[in-house]
C-alpha positions as CSV (number, residue, x, y, z in Angstrom):
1,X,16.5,13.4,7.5
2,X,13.1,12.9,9.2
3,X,14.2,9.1,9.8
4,X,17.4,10.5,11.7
5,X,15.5,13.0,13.6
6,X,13.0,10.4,14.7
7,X,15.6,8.2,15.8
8,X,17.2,10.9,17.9
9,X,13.6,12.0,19.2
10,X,12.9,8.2,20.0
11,X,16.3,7.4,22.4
12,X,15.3,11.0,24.3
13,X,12.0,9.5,24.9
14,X,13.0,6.5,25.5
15,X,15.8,7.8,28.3
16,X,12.8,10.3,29.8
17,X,10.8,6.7,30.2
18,X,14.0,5.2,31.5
19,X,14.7,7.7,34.1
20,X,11.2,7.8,35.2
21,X,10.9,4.0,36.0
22,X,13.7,4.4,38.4
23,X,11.2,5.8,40.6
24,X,8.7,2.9,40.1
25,X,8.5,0.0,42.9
26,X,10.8,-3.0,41.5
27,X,7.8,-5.1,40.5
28,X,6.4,-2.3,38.5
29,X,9.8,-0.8,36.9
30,X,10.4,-4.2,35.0
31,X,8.5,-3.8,32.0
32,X,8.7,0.3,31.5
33,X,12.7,-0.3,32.1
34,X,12.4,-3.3,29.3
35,X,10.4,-1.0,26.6
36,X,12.7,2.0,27.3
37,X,15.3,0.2,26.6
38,X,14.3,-1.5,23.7
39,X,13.1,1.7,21.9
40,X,16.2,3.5,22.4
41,X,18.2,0.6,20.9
42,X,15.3,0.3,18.1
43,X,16.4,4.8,17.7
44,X,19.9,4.0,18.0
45,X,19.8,1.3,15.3
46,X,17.7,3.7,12.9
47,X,19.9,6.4,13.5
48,X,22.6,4.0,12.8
49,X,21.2,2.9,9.5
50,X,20.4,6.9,8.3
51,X,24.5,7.7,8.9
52,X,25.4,4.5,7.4
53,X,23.5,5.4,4.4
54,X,24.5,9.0,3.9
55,X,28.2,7.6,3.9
56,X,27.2,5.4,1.3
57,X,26.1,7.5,-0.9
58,X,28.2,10.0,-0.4
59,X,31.0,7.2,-1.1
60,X,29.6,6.4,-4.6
61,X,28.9,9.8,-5.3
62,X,32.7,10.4,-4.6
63,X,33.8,7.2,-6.6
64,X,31.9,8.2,-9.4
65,X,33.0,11.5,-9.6
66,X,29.3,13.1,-9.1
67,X,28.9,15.8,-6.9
68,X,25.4,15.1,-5.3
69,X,23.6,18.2,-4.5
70,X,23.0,19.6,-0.4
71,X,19.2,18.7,0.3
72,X,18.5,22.1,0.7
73,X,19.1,22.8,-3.2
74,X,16.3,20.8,-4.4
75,X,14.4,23.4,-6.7
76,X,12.5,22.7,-9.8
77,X,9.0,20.3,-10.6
78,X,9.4,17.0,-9.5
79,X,12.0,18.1,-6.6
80,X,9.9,20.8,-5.6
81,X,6.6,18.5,-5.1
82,X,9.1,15.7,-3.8
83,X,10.4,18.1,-0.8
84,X,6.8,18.9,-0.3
85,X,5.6,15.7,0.5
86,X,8.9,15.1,2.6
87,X,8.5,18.0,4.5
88,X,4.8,17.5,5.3
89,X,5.6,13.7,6.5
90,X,8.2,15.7,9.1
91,X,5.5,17.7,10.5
92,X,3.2,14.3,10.8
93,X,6.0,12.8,12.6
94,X,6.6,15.9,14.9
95,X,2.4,16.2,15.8
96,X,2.1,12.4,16.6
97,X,4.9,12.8,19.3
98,X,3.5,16.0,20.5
99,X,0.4,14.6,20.2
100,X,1.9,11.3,22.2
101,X,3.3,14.1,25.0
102,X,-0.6,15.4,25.0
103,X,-1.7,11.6,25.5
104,X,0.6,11.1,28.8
105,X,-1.1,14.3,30.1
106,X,-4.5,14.0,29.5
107,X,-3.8,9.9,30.8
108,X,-4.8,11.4,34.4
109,X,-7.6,13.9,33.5
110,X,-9.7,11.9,31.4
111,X,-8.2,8.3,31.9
112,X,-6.3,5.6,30.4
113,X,-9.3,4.4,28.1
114,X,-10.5,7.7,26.7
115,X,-7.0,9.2,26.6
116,X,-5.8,6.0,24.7
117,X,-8.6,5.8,22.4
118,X,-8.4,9.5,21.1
119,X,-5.1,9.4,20.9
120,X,-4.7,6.3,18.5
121,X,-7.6,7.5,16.6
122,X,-6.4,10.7,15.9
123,X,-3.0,9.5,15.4
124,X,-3.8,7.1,12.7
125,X,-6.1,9.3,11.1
126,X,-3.5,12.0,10.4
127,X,-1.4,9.3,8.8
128,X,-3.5,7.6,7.1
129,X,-1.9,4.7,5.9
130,X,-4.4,2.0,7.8
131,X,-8.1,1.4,7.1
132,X,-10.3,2.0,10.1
133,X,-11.1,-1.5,10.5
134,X,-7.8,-2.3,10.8
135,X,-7.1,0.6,13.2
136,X,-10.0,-0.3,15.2
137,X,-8.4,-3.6,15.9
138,X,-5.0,-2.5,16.7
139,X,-6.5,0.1,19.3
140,X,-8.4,-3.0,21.1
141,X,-5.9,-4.9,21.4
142,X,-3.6,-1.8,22.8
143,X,-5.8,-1.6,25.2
144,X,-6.2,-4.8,26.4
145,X,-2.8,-5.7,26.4
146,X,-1.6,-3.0,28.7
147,X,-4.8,-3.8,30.7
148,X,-3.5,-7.1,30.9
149,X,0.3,-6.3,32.2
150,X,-0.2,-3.8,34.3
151,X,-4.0,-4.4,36.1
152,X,-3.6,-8.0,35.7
153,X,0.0,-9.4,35.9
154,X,1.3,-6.7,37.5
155,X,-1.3,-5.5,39.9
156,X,-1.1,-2.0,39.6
157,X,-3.8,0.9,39.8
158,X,-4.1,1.8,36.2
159,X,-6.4,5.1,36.0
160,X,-9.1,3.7,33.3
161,X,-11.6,6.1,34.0
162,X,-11.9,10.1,34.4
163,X,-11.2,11.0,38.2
164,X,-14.9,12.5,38.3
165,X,-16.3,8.8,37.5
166,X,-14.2,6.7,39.8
């Protein structure tokens, strides 16, 4: 279920982004149109997967004559710890995009760097599944990367500092 909702959550975002870049200069709306699009398609297709596979086992639960139980009956020791640990991935996912809707935010009161920085770190803390070297590493190369598109290829103004030190 928190794969479907994250699906749906990503083509909203991805249309919010979409619409957006409309408003950009045509030089500057190319690659923002390109990602939008190519997250919602990357939702649509993991939506597409999750209903897929709830048909599918819902088939073979059918053809083998078992009834499989609604989610929300899970009760008992393994199920109940099982739920748990679904339930508290859900609320990761749900922080890290609040958290993302945080990051666009505070992009223009503290800048791109800081903003980016805090907001990887404290992303890939809460989940937890990289070691910091690793996350380090990923958060260096974010940052150069969209340095590189949008200062360098593109020539935009990309706010790297805090107003106050510009």
């Amino acid at each position: 279920m928190s794969r479907l909702v994250f699906g749906v959550f990503a083509i909203g975002i991805a249309a919010a982004f979409y619409v957006t870049a409309l408003g950009y200069p045509d030089k500057a709306a190319n690659m923002p149109l390109i990602y939008s699009v190519v997250v919602a398609l990357l939702g649509a297709a993991m939506v597409g997967q999750e209903v897929l596979g709830m048909l599918r086992r819902r088939r073979v639960g059918v053809a083998e004559g078992v009834e499989l139980p609604a989610e929300d009956s899970i009760a008992g020791g393994e199920d109940a710890s099982a739920e748990s640990g679904g339930r508290r991935k859900q609320w990761k996912a749900m922080v890290v995009f609040l958290l993302a809707a945080l990051y666009i935010y505070t992009i223009s009161l503290v800048g791109y760097l800081l903003a980016t920085v805090a907001f990887m770190g404290v992303s890939l803390a809460m989940i937890g599944y990289v070691t910091w070297r690793f996350a380090l590493v990923g958060i260096v190369l974010l940052v150069a990367m969209v340095c590189l598109v949008f200062i360098g290829f593109l020539g935009l103004p990309v706010p790297l500092l805090p107003p106050f030190l510009s």
